[in-house]
N, C-alpha and C positions, 0 to 999 in steps of 0.2 A: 803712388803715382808713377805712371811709367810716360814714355814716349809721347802714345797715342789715345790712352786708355787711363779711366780712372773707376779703381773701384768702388762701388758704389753698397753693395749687397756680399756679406759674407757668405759662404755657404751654408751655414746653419739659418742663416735668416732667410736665404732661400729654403732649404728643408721646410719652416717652420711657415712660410707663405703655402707653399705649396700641398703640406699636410691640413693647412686650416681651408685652402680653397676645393680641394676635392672631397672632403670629409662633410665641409658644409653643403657640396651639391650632391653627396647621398645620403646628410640628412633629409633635403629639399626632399630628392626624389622618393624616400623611403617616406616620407610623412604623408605624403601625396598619395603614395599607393595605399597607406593605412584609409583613408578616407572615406570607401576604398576608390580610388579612381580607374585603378589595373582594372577591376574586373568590371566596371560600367562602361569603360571604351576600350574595353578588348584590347588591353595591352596585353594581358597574363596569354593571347591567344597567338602572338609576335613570338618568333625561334628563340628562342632561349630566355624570354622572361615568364614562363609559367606559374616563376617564381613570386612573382609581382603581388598576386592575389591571395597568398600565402601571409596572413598575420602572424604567425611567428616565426618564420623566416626575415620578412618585413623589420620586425621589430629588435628582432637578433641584430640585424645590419645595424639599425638606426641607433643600437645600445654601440655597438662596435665604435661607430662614426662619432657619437660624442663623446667616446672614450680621445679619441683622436685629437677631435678638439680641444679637448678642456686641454688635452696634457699640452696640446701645440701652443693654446695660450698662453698656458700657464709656463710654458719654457718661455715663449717668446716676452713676458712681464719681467721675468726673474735674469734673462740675460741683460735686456737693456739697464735694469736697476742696478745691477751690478757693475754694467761699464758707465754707468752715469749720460747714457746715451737717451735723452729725451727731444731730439728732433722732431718728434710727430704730436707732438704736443702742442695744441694751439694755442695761439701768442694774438697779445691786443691787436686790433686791424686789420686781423686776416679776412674776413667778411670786405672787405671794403678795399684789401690787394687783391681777394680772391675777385671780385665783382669788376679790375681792372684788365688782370691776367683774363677774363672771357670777353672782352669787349676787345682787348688786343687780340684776340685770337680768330675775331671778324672784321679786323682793319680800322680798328675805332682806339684810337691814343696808344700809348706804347707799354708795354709791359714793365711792373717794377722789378726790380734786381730783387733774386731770393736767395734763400739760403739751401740747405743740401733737399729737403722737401720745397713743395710750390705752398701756398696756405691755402689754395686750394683743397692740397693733400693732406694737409693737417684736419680739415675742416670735414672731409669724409671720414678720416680715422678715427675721431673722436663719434662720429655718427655710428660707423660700423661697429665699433666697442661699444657704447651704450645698446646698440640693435643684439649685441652677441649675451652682455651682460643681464640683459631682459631673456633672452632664449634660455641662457646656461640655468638662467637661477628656477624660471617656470620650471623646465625641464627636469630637473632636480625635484623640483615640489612631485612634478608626474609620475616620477619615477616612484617616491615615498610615499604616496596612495598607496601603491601597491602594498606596502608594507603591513605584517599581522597587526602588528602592533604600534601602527599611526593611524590617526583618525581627523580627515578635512573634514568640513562642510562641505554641501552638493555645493552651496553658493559661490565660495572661496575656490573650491576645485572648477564652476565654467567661469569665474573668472581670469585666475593663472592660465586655463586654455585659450579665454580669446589674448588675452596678451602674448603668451606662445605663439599663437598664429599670427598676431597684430605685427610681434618679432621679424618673424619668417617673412612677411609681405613687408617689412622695412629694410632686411637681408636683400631681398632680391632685387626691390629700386636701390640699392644698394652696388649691388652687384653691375646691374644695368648703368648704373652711371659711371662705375671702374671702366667697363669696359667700352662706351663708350662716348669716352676722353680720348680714345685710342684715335675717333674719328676725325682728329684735328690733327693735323703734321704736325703741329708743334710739341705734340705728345711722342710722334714714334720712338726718337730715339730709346726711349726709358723705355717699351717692349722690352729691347734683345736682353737687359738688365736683370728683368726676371728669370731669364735663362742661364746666361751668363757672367753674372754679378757685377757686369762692367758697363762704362758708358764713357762714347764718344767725350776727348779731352776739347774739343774746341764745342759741344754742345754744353760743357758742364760751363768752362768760360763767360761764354756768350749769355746764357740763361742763370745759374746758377752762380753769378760771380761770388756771391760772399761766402757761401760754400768753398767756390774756386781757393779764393783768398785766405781761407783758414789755414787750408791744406797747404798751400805756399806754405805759410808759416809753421807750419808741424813740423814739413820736411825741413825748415832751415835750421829748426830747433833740435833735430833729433840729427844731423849733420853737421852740428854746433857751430 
């Protein structure tokens, strides 16, 4: 805690956002062109995507990008477990704080006091892991078809694919609803956050008091 500013995102937890959000939108967009979508709407025909239409280009990238992923996951599971950091982890009532915090945020009753996430936030994170956890594991299956010496069924293998895709289209309302939370003021402050790891000290107060109030208490602890 300083001054003015309280940080909120370490820099690895930024890296580790920021690797899983760009890796997930070219698997999006790499899976889309396998489809193939590039060459039905004349993407691959746009300045510098000739590549598009290209399946093993395509599918180069989309191996790339889940490499990206899993390892971003997988750092980002094994940090928090380690510092015993489970903040995002939903807690009894959040359905029913979460269903407060959005009717407070159109002028209808007041907001309850949260802690360093909203249970809102908790309530997607859990959504977005199960949606990633259903992708990782299909995708895996996909990848080991390939394999000389593994053998699916046709039936088990378009299964795993519509759930793969079923994934993807839970990803993207997914995505759609991250971003826009943004559309409510009472969300901006936590933008510059993702950038900057830090967040205005009288919006963490205001909104996040018990959060706030931990913190009081660490610093008095470790100031003895």
């Amino acid at each position: 805690m300083d001054q003015e500013k309280i940080v909120r995102h370490s820099v690895l937890v930024r890296l580790i956002h920021w690797s899983i959000a760009l890796s997930t939108f070219t698997l999006i967009l790499t899976g889309m062109f396998q489809m193939p979508l590039a060459k039905r709407y004349f993407i691959d025909q746009l300045p510098g995507l000739s590549w598009s239409s290209d399946y093993s280009v395509t599918v180069l990238i989309h191996y790339v990008a889940a490499t990206v992923l899993i390892s971003a996951i997988s750092v980002h599971v094994v940090y928090h477990l380690i510092r015993k950091e489970y903040n995002l982890i939903p807690r009894k009532g959040d359905l029913k704080e979460s269903w407060q915090i959005i009717k407070s945020m159109f002028g209808f009753g007041k907001e309850p006091q949260s802690d360093k996430y909203l249970a809102e936030q908790r309530l997607a994170y859990a959504y977005m892991a199960f949606s990633f956890l259903i992708i990782i594991v299909t995708g895996i299956i996909k990848v080991m078809k390939n394999l000389p010496s593994v053998y699916f069924s046709p039936a088990f293998l378009s299964w795993v694919t519509h759930l793969h895709n079923l994934a993807t289209f839970m990803i993207i309302l997914g995505i759609i609803a991250h971003l826009g939370a943004f559309v409510f003021k009472a969300n901006w402050p936590l933008l510059p956050s993702m950038f900057t790891g830090k967040v205005d000290l009288n919006y963490i107060r205001r909104r996040h008091s018990i959060w706030y109030e931990k913190l009081k208490n660490k610093e008095k602890q470790i100031r003895g």
